[in-house]
C-alpha positions as CSV (number, residue, x, y, z in Angstrom):
1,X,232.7,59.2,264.7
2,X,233.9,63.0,264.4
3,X,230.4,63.7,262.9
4,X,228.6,62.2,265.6
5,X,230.9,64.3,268.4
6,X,229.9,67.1,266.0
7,X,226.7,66.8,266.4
8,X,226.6,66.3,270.1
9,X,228.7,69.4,270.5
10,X,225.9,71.4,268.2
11,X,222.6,69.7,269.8
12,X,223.6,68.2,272.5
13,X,223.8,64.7,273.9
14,X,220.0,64.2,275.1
15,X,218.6,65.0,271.2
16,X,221.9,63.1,269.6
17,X,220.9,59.7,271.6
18,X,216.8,60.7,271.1
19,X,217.8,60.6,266.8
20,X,219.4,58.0,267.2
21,X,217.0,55.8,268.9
22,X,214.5,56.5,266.4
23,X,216.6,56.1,263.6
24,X,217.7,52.1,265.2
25,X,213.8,51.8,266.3
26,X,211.7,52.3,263.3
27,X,212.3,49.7,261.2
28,X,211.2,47.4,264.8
29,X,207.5,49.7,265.4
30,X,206.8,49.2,261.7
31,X,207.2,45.2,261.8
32,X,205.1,45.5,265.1
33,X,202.5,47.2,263.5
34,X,202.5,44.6,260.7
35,X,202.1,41.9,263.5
36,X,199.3,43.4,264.9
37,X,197.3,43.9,262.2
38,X,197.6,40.5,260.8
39,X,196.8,39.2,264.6
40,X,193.4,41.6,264.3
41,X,192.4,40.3,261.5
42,X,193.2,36.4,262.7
43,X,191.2,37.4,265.8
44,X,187.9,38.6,263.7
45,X,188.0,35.6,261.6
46,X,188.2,33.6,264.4
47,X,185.4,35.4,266.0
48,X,183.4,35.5,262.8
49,X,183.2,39.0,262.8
50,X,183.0,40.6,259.3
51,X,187.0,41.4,258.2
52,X,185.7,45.0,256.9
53,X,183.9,45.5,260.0
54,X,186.8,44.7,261.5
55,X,188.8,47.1,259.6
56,X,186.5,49.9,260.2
57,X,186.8,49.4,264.3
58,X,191.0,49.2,263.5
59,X,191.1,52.7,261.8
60,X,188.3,54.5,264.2
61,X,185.3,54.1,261.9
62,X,181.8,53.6,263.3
């Protein structure tokens, strides 16, 4: 607890709580990503579009 008062003393509360955040948060975006892509590719089979085509559209290939 002293190091956190530390480091709100040093950087201040508004970049303490910001770390913080992101530190609780990432594990949560990186399971959402994971979501996503498997609902994309779900979707294209679905749709009987071409996984790889797919894929390509996903990371901002032509």
């Amino acid at each position: 607890m002293e190091e956190i008062m530390k480091l709100a003393a040093n950087y201040g509360f508004p970049m303490v709580v910001a770390g913080y955040l992101l530190v609780r948060l990432e594990p949560l975006i990186k399971e959402l990503q994971k979501s996503i892509t498997l609902l994309t590719l779900v979707v294209a089979k679905q749709s009987d579009v071409d996984v790889e085509q797919m894929r390509q559209i996903v990371e901002g290939g032509s």
